[in-house]
C-alpha positions in Angstrom: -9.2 23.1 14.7 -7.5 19.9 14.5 -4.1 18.8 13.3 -3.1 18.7 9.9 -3.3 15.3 8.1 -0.1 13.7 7.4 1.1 12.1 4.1 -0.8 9.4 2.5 0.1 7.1 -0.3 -2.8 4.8 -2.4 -2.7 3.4 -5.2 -3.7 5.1 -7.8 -7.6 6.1 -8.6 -7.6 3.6 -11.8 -5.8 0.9 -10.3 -7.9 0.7 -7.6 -10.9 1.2 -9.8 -9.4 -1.8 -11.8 -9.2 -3.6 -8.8 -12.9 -2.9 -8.1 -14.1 -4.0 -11.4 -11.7 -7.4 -10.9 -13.1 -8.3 -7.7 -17.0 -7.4 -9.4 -16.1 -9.6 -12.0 -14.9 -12.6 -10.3 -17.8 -12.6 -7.5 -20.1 -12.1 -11.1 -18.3 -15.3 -12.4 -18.0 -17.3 -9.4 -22.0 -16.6 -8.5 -22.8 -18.1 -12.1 -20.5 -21.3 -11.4 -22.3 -22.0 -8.5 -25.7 -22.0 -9.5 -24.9 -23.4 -13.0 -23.5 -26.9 -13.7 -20.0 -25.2 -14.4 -17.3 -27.7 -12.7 -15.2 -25.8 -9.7 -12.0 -25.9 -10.9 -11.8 -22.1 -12.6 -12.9 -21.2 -8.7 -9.4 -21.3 -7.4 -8.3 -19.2 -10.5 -11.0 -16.3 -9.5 -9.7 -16.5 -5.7 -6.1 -15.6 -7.2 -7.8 -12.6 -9.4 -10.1 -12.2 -6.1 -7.1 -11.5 -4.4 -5.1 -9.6 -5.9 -7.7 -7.0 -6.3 -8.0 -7.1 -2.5 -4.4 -6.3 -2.4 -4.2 -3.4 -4.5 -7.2 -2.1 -3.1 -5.3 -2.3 0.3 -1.8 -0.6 -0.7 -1.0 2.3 1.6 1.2 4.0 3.5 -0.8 6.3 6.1 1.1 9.0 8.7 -0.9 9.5 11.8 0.0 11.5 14.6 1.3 8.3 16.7 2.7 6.2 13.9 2.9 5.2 10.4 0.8 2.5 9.1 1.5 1.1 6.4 -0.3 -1.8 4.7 1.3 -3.6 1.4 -1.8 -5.4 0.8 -1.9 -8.1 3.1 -1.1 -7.2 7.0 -1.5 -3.8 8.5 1.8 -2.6 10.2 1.8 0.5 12.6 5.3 1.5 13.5 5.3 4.4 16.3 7.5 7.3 15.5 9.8 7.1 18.3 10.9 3.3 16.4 11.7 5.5 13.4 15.4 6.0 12.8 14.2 7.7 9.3 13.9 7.3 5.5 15.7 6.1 2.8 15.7 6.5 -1.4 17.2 3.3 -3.2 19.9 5.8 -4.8 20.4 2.9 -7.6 16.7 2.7 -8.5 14.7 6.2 -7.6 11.6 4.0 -7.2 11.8 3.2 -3.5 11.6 4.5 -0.3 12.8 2.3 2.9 11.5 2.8 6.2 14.8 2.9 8.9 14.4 1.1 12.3 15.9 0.3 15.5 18.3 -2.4 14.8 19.5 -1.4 11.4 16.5 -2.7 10.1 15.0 -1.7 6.5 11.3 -2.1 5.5 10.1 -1.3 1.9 7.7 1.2 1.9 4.6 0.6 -1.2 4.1 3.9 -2.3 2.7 3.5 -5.8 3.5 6.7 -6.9 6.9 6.6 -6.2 7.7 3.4 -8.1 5.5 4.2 -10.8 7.5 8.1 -10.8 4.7 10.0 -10.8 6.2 11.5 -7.3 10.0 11.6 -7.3 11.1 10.1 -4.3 13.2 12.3 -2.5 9.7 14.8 -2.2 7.8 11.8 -0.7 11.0 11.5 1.6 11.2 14.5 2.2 7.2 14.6 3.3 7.6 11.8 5.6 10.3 12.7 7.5 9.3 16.2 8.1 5.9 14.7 9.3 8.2 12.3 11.7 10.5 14.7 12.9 7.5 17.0 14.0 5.6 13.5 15.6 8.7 12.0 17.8 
């Protein structure tokens, strides 16, 4: 048998199936510009919309058993457990979650779920760090 998975965070199935139909519907729009004698100039506006449905498509924060990586929609971070100093809740807001590091260093983690309060954030805390204190 192998390990058990660790916590994972995504956004949420109809955001990302928002983000889906975005990204259909500029590549639908931006086809028919090209092959029609539309001028280019709404191109750069579908990029934008382009974009940001790439990004929300790519929100997650992922525990493996040698790191967590965590993507907030552009790069792809993997920060290996024994950097981990532990986790943090915003006490002011409830809605985030910060990643400690060496060097008294904070990173906000996206966890959808969280901000949105769908999952309070002390049980996604609460998750991560007892997947990190098992994987150091």
């Amino acid at each position: 048998m192998g390990e058990e998975p660790g916590p994972l965070y995504r956004a949420s199935k109809l955001s990302r199936g928002a983000a889906w139909f975005v990204m259909g519907c500029t590549a639908a729009v931006a086809i028919a510009a090209l092959t029609s004698e539309m001028s280019g100039a709404p191109l750069g506006v579908l990029a934008i919309f382009a974009l940001f449905g790439w990004a929300a498509l790519r929100l997650e924060v992922r525990a493996t058993p040698d790191a967590l990586v965590v993507c907030s929609g552009r790069k792809i971070r993997r920060f290996p457990w024994s950097e981990i100093r532990g986790f943090e809740v915003d006490r002011r807001t409830e809605r985030e979650i910060f990643l400690l590091l060496e060097g008294n260093t904070r990173r906000r983690l996206p966890i959808v779920d969280v901000a949105t309060r769908r999952i309070p954030a002390d049980d996604a805390r609460a998750d991560l760090e007892r997947y990190w204190k098992a994987h150091r």
